[in-house]
C-alpha positions in Angstrom: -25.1 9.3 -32.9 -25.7 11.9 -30.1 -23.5 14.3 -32.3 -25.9 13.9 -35.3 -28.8 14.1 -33.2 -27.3 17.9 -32.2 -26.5 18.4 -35.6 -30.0 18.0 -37.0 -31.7 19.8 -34.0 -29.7 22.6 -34.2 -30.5 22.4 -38.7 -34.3 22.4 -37.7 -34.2 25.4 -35.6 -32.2 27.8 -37.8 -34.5 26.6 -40.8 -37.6 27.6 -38.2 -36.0 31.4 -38.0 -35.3 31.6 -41.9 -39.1 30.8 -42.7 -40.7 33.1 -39.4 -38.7 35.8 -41.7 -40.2 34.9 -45.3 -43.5 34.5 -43.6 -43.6 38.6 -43.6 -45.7 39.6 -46.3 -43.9 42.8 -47.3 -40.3 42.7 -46.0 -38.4 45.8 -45.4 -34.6 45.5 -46.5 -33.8 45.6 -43.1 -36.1 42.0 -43.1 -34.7 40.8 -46.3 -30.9 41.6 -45.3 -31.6 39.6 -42.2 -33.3 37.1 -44.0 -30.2 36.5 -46.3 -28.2 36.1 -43.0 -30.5 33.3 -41.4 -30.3 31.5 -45.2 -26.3 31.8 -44.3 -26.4 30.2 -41.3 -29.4 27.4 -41.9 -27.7 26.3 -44.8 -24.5 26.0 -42.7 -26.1 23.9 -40.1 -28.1 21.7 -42.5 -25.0 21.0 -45.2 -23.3 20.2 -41.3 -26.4 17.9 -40.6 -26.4 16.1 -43.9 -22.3 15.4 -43.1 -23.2 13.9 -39.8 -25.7 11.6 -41.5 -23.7 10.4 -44.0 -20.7 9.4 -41.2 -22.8 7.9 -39.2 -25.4 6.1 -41.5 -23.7 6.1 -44.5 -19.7 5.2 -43.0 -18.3 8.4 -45.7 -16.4 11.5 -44.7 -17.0 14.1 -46.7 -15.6 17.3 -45.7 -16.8 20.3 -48.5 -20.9 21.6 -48.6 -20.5 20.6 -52.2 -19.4 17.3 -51.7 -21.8 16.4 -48.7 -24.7 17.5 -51.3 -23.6 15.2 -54.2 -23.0 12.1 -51.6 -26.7 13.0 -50.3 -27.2 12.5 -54.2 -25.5 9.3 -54.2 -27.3 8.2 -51.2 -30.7 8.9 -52.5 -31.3 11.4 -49.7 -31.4 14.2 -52.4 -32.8 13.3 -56.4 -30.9 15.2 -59.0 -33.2 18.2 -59.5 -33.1 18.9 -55.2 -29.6 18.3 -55.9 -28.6 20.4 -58.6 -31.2 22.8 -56.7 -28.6 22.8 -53.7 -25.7 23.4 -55.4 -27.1 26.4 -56.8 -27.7 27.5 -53.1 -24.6 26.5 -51.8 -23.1 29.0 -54.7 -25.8 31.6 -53.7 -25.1 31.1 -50.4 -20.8 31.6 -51.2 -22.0 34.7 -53.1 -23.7 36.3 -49.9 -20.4 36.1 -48.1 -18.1 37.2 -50.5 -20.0 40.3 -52.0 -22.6 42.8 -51.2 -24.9 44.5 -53.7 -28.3 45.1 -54.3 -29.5 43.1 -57.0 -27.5 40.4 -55.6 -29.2 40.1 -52.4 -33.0 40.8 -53.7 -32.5 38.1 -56.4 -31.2 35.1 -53.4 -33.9 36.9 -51.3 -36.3 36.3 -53.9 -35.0 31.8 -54.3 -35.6 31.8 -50.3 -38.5 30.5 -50.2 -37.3 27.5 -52.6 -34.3 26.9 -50.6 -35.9 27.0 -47.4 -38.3 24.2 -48.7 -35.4 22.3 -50.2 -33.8 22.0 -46.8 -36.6 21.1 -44.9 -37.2 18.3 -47.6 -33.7 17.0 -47.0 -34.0 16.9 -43.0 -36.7 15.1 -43.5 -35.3 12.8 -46.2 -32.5 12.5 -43.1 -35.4 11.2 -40.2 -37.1 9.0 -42.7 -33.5 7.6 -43.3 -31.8 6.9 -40.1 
């Protein structure tokens, strides 16, 4: 339990850093670049969050970002649209770390602020759960 608890703290602040960066009205490249690497690293924590959850609530051990999402689905945590919504960022997400280009990175830029929502609904989804 006390490793969940981390889990999901940890989630909530890195989500708190990604959305302080899409608050800026008119973000610079610089801005956008570092707000792709916050989206890396919140949806890390929160997919490791949601895994937590589903041991310790849920009794499964799933062990892929896909896999937690679709067991989230199972579990109600997550409806179809939020999760085929996160699939979609996990795959944006594997794009961001793989390759670099331009018109890559302004388009994930640009789902942010979706994403950013998406995983704050499913922390909370988490809470409300346990």
């Amino acid at each position: 339990m006390e490793r969940y608890r981390e889990r999901i703290a940890v989630a909530r602040q890195a989500l708190d850093t990604l959305e302080e960066v899409l608050a800026i009205a008119e973000p610079s490249r610089i801005v956008r670049d570092a707000g792709i690497q916050r989206f890396e690293y919140t949806l890390e924590a929160v997919w490791k969050a949601a895994q937590s959850y589903l041991r310790e609530f849920e009794g499964l051990d799933v062990g892929s970002p896909k896999g937690v999402v679709r067991a989230c689905r199972r579990s109600a945590l997550l409806s179809e649209d939020d999760a085929v919504l996160a699939l979609q960022m996990i795959d944006d997400r594997n794009l961001t770390v793989h390759t670099y280009n331009e018109p890559l990175a302004q388009m994930i830029f640009d789902r942010l602020p979706q994403y950013a929502r998406l995983m704050r609904m499913w922390l909370n989804a988490m809470n409300s759960a346990e």
